[in-house]
C-alpha angles and dihedrals in degrees: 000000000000093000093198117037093255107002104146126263110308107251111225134023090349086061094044090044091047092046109047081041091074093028111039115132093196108004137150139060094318092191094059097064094069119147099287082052098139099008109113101049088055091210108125117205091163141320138240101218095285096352118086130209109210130211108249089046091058086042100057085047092054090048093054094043090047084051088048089049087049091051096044096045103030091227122117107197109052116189134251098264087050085054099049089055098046087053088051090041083057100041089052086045087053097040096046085046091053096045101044087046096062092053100044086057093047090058097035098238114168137157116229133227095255100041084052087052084049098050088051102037111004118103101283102039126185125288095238078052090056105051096047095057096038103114113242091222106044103026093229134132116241116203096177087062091062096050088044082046094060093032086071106026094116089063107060135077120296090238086064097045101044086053090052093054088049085052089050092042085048092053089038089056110038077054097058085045089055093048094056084047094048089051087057115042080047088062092053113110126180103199117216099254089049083056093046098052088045082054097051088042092062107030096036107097126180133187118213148155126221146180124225131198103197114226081237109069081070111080105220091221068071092067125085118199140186135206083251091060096053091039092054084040088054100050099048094041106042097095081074105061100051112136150166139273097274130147123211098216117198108219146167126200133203123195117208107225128188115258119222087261083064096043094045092051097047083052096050091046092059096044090061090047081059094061102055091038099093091046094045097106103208102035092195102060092045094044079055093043105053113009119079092234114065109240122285112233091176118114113215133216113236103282094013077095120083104270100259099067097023101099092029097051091052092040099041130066131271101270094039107135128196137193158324095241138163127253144143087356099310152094115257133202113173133183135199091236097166151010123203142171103216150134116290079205150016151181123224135161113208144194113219117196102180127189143209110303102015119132080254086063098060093083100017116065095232117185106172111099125237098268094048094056086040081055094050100044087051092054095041089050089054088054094043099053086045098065109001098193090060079068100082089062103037083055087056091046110034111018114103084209095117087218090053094098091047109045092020082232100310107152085180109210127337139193118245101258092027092109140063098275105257091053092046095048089047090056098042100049101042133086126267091264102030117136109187139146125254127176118213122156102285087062136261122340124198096210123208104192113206118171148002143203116234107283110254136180110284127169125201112221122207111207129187107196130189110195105228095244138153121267129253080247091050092050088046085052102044095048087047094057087042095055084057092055094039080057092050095051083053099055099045089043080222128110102191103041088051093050091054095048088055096037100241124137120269119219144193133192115181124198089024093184120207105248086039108127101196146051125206095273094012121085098175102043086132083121095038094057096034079060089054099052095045113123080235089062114086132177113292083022108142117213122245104247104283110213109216101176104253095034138021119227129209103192126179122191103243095178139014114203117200114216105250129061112323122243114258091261095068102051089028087124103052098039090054081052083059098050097038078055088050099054098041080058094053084045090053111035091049089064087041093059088040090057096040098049085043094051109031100216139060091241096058087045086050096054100038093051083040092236137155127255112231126185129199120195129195106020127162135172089277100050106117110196134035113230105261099005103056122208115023115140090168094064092040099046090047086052089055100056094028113112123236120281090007120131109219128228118262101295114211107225139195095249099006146024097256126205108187138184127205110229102170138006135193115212123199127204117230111239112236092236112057098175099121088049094046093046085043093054096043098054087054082061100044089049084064099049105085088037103055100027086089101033087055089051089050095049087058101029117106086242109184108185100197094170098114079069081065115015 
C-alpha cells in the first residue's frame, strides 16, 4: 500500500512484496489450488485440463497485481492497454501455478520447516532477506535483526505479518521451483560422440566455388502446374501453415473531431474564465471546480515549466495570468499564484497512526476511530521530541506505515511534490530538525525532518484547461451520419463498397486473436474483438456501431480460422508459390546436371549456362548466410560434408538451384578430453531449462481460455 500518495518506492519487504507481485514466475500459495480449486464459486474463467480457475479467484489476483502497479508507478488510473496486460500477466502466473503444482506433486517436492528457517535466518539467507535487513546507513546486513524480527513477530500489526508470511510463502516456493529445475537440468547429459560432432561443426572450415541459377530468371506464367502438383505441395508442406484460432475483421472507423463551432465555444468559455480568475478568492477550489485538469500545487524549478511560460512565469509577479494558449489539444489559461524560496528535496522519517476509513485503512484492517489515532499521534509527538533518537524504534514498533520495521521511518530523500500535499508543504516549510504532526488522508504523521536541499526560486502555476473536444451536438451529428452508413452496409450486404460510396477509410486487420486488445487505428478494440468472437458472430456478421469515445467503429467478420492446419483453400496462394518453386528447380537442376555430365567440370558449366562463378571461403557447420545469396543452410551444410574436387549434385536453395566444388578443406583433430565442449554444450541446455519447462507443460496441457465471457 503506498502509505503517502507518492512516497518512493518503500525500501525492504514492501519493495520485495510490490515487485515479485508484478513479476513472480510460480508464486502464490501453491497448496491452495488443489483439484476442487473454483469450484465452488462456479464462475469459469478457464480451466487447466481438470482443474478450473474461477473467477473470483482471477479477479482477487488482478486486484492485487493492479495495487502492486499503483504502488510501483504512482499512478492510480491505468489504461486500458496497462490493464490488459496486468489480466494476461495474471492469466500466464495462474497457468504456469497450476501447472508446476501438478508436477511438483507428482514428484513429491517440498521445502521443509527447517530449510525454510535456513533460507530466512541460516547463514546464507535469501536475497530478498537480505535486502530487507541491510541497514540503510551502514549498508550492512544485520542477522541479528532477522532473529529479533521473528522473535517478535506475534506482536506487531497483522498488515506486517501478513506481509511477512507473503514474503515466507514467496522463498518456500521459488525454492520448490529451483528444486524441479535442479532435477532437470541434473538429468541433462551431453554423450561423447554428441560433443565430438559439435567439435568437428565449429572447428571444421572449407573453401569452395559454386554456380547458381536464381528461381527468378524463370516467369511463373512459365509454369505450368496441375491439381496433382499442389496436391502433392500441400501435403508435404501443411505442417507449416498451422496455425491458431484467429478471425481478419473488415472495419471503418469514424472519429468524431471537434468543428470550429466546438472549438470557438470552448475558447470563448475559457475567456470568460479568464476574466473571474483573479477575483476568484480561493483559486484552488475554482481551478477544481471549472477547468478539466485538477489544480497543480506543485511549485516548479525554472525550466522545469513548458517552454511558453517558462521565462514569463520566473520574470513576472505573483497574479500574472497568460494565455489562452494551445497545447496538447487544449485551451490553456495559466497564472503566476505563488512564489516561494524552498528545498528542491528533502529527507524526512515519519509515524504514521491511521484510522478507520483512511485511505491506510483500504488494505489494513485499521479499528481504531479518527480521535483515538489523533490521541495517540499528540502523545507520541511529545516522546519523540523528548528524546528524538528514541524516534527510529517507536516507528518499527508502532507506525502503521508496512515498511516501519524495515526502514525505522526513513523515508530517505524526496523530491519536493513527491508526496500527498499536507506532508510536502510540512516538510518543505519546516526547519532541518523539526518534528511536528501533520493529518492527510492516510492519517496522522509525527514528522522528523532531516534534512534539506539548499532553498531556490519555485513558482507555483495555476492552470485552467479545457481539453479541445467535440461537442454533445457533434457527436449527435456524427452518429446520425454513421447509422445511416451502418443501414446502408446492411443493405448492400457489402462493407467496403458502402464505405467507398460514403468516403470513409476502409480498414483491414488479419489473425485477430482472441485476447488481442487493438486494432490498427483502434487502441481500445477490446469490445469489438470480444463481438467477433462471440459464439452469435459467424462468418460475413456485421457489428452493431461501437461507440469508443472519440470515434465510433462498424466491424464485419471477413474470415474465421479455425486452430489446426488450414484447408487447402486458405492457403491455396502460398502453397501454389511452393509448387511453381518445385517445379523451376526440376527445370533447373535437370540442365545443370546435362551440362555438368556433358562437361565434366564446374568451369565449363559455368561458361555454357553463362553463368558467374561465386566463391565462398571459411565456412564451417555454424555460418548463417552465403556472400551475395543470404540464408541458405542447405548449400552450406552440403559444402561442409562434401568431399574435395567433387562437384555436388544440383542443391535446392532458398533463392536459387547451387552446384558447388570443394576446393579446400581444413580438418581438425579431436582432442582426446572434451570436458570444456561437453560442459559447453550442457550449460546451453541448462539456460533453457527455466524458460521452456513451462512452456513444454502449456503445449500439452488441455488449456480453455473462457475470458471473452468477462473481458
Amino acid at each position: 500500500m503506498a502509505v503517502i500518495g507518492k512516497i518512493r518506492s518503500y525500501s525492504g519487504l514492501l519493495i520485495a512484496i510490490v515487485g515479485f507481485g508484478l513479476a513472480a514466475f510460480v508464486l502464490g500459495d501453491l497448496f491452495q489450488y488443489g483439484p476442487q480449486r473454483g469450484i465452488r464459486h462456479g464462475m469459469e474463467i478457464g480451466k487447466v485440463s481438470n482443474t478450473p480457475i474461477s473467477f473470483p479467484e482471477f479477479d482477487e489476483r488482478f486486484n492485487q497485481h493492479l495495487e502492486s502497479w499503483k504502488q510501483q508507478t504512482g499512478e492510480s488510473s491505468p489504461d486500458s492497454r496497462q490493464l490488459f496486460r496486468i489480466r494476461q500477466r495474471v492469466w500466464d502466473e495462474l497457468i504456469s501455478e497450476i501447472l508446476l503444482e501438478k508436477e511438483l506433486e507428482k514428484i513429491g517436492i517440498d521445502v521443509t520447516a527447517d530449510e525454510l528457517f535456513d533460507l530466512v535466518a541460516g547463514s546464507d539467507p535469501h536475497p530478498f532477506i537480505v535486502q530487507s535487513f541491510t541497514d540503510p546507513q551502514t549498508g550492512q546486513f544485520e542477522p541479528q535483526d532477522v532473529r529479533n524480527f521473528i522473535q517478535n513477530i506475534d506482536m506487531m500489526d497483522p498488515s506486517t505479518r501478513n506481509q511477512w508470511l507473503m514474503l515466507e510463502q514467496y522463498i518456500k516456493n521459488e525454492r520448490k521451483e529451483e528444486k524441479y529445475h535442479n532435477l532437470i537440468k541434473k538429468s541433462l547429459f551431453v554423450p561423447g560422440i554428441l560433443a565430438e560432432l559439435d567439435y568437428k561443426n565449429k572447428n571444421t572450415f572449407a573453401d569452395f566455388r559454386f554456380i547458381a541459377k536464381r528461381y527468378n530468371t524463370i516467369s511463373d506464367e512459365d509454369v505450368k502446374l496441375s491439381s496433382a502438383d499442389i496436391q502433392n505441395a500441400y501435403n508435404k508442406n501443411k505442417h507449416l501453415f498451422r496455425q491458431e484460432h484467429t478471425r481478419d475483421l473488415d472495419y471503418v472507423v469514424v472519429p468524431v473531431l471537434p468543428t470550429e463551432e466546438d472549438r470557438h465555444e470552448i475558447k470563448t468559455a475559457i475567456l470568460q474564465l479568464k476574466e473571474e480568475l483573479p477575483t476568484a478568492g480561493d483559486v484552488e477550489r475554482f481551478i477544481n471546480a471549472v477547468s478539466d485538469e485538477r489544480f497543480d500545487s506543485r511549485y516548479y524549478s525554472r525550466g522545469n515549466l513548458p517552454d511558453r511560460i517558462d521565462s514569463l512565469m520566473f520574470n513576472s509577479p505573483a497574479g500574472t495570468i497568460y494565455g489562452p494558449y494551445e497545447q496538447d489539444n487544449a485551451f490553456i489559461v495559466a497564472m503566476l499564484s505563488d512564489i516561494q524560496f524552498r528545498p528542491d528535496s528533502m529527507r524526512a522519517s515519519h509515524i504514521l497512526i491511521s484510522y478507520a476509513g483512511s485511505m491506510a485503512d483500504q488494505q489494513q484492517q485499521i479499528t481504531r476511530h479518527r480521535q483515538q489515532a489523533e490521541q495517540k499521534a499528540d502523545s507520541l509527538l511529545n516522546v519523540v521530541k523528548e528524546n528524538p533518537d528514541k524516534f527510529p524504534q517507536l516507528a518499527s514498533q508502532l507506525s502503521d506505515d508496512p515498511s516501519a520495521p524495515f526502514n525505522q521511518g526513513d523515508l530517505e530523500w524526496f523530491q519536493d511534490g513527491d508526496m500527498v500535499p499536507e506532508f510536502n508543504e510540512a516538510v518543505a516549510g519546516g526547519n532541518v530538525g523539526d518534528i511536528i504532526n501533520v493529518e492527510t488522508q492516510y492519517g496522522y504523521h509525527i514528522i522528523h525532518i532531516t534534512d534539506h536541499s539548499p532553498a531556490e526560486k519555485k513558482v507555483q502555476v495555476a492552470k485552467i484547461k479545457r481539453n479541445i473536444q467535440p461537442s454533445s451536438q457533434t457527436y449527435r451529428k456524427v452518429f446520425a451520419e454513421v447509422s445511416e452508413f451502418a443501414a446502408l452496409v446492411r443493405k448492400k450486404n457489402d462493407l467496403e463498397s458502402a464505405t467507398k460510396e460514403k468516403g470513409y477509410s476502409f480498414r483491414q486487420a488479419t489473425h485477430v486473436g482472441k485476447m488481442d486488445n487493438s486494432l490498427p487505428g483502434v487502441e481500445k478494440a477490446r469490445e469489438i474483438i470480444r463481438w467477433a468472437y462471440d459464439e452469435n458472430t459467424n462468418e460475413g456478421s456485421t457489428s452493431q456501431i461501437f461507440d469508443l469515445e472519440d470515434k465510433f467503429v462498424l466491424a464485419k467478420v471477413k474470415k474465421i480460422r479455425q486452430e489446426g492446419i488450414p484447408p487447402l483453400d486458405d492457403i491455396e496462394d502460398q502453397i501454389k508459390e511452393i509448387a511453381i518453386k518445385d517445379k523451376k528447380f526440376e527445370l533447373i537442376a535437370n540442365k545443370l546436371n546435362e551440362a555438368i555430365i556433358e562437361n565434366k567440370s564446374l568451369d565449363k558449366t559455368a561458361e555454357k549456362l553463362d553463368l558467374e562463378m561465386h566463391s565462398a571461403d571459411n565456412i564451417n557447420f555454424l555460418t548463417t548466410n552465403l556472400p551475395d545469396f543470404g540464408r541458405e543452410p542447405e548449400v552450406i551444410g552440403k559444402a561442409t560434408k562434401l568431399e574435395k574436387n567433387l562437384i555436388s549434385n544440383p542443391i535446392k536453395g532458398n533463392n536459387a538451384v547451387f552446384v558447388i566444388e570443394v576446393i579446400s578443406r581444413t580438418e581438425t583433430i579431436v582432442p582426446d578430453d572434451l570436458t570444456d565442449a561437453k560442459r559447453q554444450l550442457q550449460n546451453n541446455l541448462i539456460n533453457r531449462v527455466t524458460r521452456e519447462t513451462i512452456e513444454a507443460l502449456k503445449k500439452n496441457a488441455d488449456i480453455k481460455d473462457n475470458r471473452t465471457m468477462f473481458y
